[in-house]
C-alpha positions, 0 to 999 in steps of 0.5 A: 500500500502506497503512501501519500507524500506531500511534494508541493505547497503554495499559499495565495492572500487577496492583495487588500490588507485591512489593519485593525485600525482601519476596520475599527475606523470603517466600524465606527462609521455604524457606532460599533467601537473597537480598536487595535488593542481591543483585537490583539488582546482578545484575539492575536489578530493585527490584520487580514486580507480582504478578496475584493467583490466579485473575487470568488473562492474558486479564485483564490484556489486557482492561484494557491493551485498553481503556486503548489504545481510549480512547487512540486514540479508537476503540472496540471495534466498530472493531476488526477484529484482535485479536493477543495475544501470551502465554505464559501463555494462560488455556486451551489454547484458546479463544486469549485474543485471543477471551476479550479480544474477548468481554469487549471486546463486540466481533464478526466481526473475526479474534482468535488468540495468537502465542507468541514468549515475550519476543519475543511483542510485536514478532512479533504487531505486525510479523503485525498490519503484515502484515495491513493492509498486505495490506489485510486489516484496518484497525484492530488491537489488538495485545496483550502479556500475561502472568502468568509468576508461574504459571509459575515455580519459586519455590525456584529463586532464579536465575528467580524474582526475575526476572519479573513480570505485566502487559500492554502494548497498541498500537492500529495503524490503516491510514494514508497516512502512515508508521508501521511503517517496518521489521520483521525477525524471527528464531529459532533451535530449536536453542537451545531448551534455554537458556530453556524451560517444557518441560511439557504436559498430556497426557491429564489429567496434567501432563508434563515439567517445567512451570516455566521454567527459563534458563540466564542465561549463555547468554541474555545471549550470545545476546540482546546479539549477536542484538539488536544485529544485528537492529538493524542489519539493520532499520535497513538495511531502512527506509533509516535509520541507527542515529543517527537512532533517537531512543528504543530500547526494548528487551525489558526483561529485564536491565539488563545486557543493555540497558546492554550493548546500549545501548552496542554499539549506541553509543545514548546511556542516555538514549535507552533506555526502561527499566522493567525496575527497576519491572516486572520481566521481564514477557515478552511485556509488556515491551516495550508497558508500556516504550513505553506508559510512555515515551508518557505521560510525554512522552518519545516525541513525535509524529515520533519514530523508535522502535526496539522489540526483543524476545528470548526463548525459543524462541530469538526475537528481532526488532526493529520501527521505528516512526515516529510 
């Protein structure tokens, strides 16, 4: 049985950044008050990348998918999965993994969405894993992508200050030598009513309420106790213990949920890959910009053993080893 190596990685940020001072300045103009204090206490945050309108998921994809072939050095025509995860997709359907399969000129091979919301990223890598070690594909793209910009309530200053858009993209190839080492996936539907953008359109008309709405408290609960298991877990799986991790890169949503899993997990800070302050929460994105970010600049070596992890609505979350 084949492993699934990742060979490849690419990150793409709309180019507008938005600082706290200039959202808390655009804030005010509706009587809501915050400041660039009051985000990086709470939240770690210093900006976020904004897709301009029109500027669709499919294509932010498109760009971290190209910087990911060139990375790996393969090209589009050898690709023969595609797996985006987005809560945010451009259509009901077509699925954006077909829209980024069409503007990657590439053909044949199987494309479709997973919708984990901020766990998005590490449920379509661990299917992409599925897929070749069932040796039903070789070379997959495996794609984050989101613009959570048209999805937010931006009078509601508990949600809007917290996310940002961008995608993250992993090249994952067939190989004799170990890569995906682990995977352990969870959700629990009863907590559905925490984190949710409970709208649809029905019959022409938008139903319910389609912004997301969280509540914070519950989500910080939840996403520490749920993560820190789920590493123990994956750990056990792949025959490892926690100390041989050498980068853990957690979905980037808060940095007090990072620093507090960090900690419970006793992994020193400086083994914590963290963007969160630069990107913001980009969901289903986070965690490949996070690890993308961490490759380029040196940080994840060849031989590495990196932990990604994901949480998000639903309620999802899972964790993946990766040895690289």
């Amino acid at each position: 049985m084949p492993y699934a190596k990742i060979i490849g990685s690419g990150g793409y940020l709309p180019p507008r950044v938005v600082s706290n001072d200039q959202l808390a300045a655009d804030l005010a103009t509706r009587q809501i008050e915050t400041s660039d204090t009051w985000i990086v206490e709470r939240t770690g945050i210093r900006q976020r990348h904004i897709a301009d309108e029109g500027v669709m998921s499919s294509h932010l994809a498109t760009e971290a998918a190209r910087l990911a072939l060139e990375d790996a050095g393969v090209t589009a025509a050898d690709i023969d999965l595609i797996i985006v995860a987005t809560s945010t997709p451009d259509f009901v359907f077509p699925s954006t993994a077909c829209l980024v399969q069409a503007n990657l000129g590439a053909k044949g091979g199987a494309a479709f969405d997973v919708q984990a919301v901020c766990s998005g990223f590490v449920y379509a890598l661990t299917t992409a894993d599925a897929f070749i070690q069932a040796g039903r594909a070789k070379t997959a793209l495996v794609i984050g992508a989101e613009v959570f910009s048209g999805i937010l309530d931006w009078n509601d200053r508990g949600t809007c200050v917290l996310f940002g858009d961008g995608a993250g993209a992993v090249v994952i190839q067939a190989s004799a030598e170990p890569g995906i080492i682990g995977a352990q996936l969870n959700a629990d539907g009863s907590q559905t009513k925490i984190l949710c953008a409970a709208g649809n359109v029905s019959r022409g008309k938008v139903t319910g309420d389609p912004f997301l709405r969280m509540d914070g408290q519950a989500v910080f609960k939840l996403a520490v106790n749920c993560l820190a298991k789920s590493a123990h877990e994956v750990c056990e799986q792949a025959g490892i213990a926690l100390t041989d991790v050498d980068w853990l890169v957690p979905h980037q949503a808060n940095i007090r949920i990072i620093n507090f899993l960090g900690r419970k997990l006793h992994i020193p800070e400086e083994k914590v890959v963290v963007t969160v302050d630069s990107h913001a929460n980009t969901s289903a994105a986070s965690v490949p910009l996070a690890f993308d970010v961490a490759r380029r600049d040196g940080r994840i070596k060849t031989g590495d053993t990196v932990m990604m992890q994901g949480v998000g609505g639903g309620f999802t979350w899972g964790s993946v080893l990766v040895k690289m």
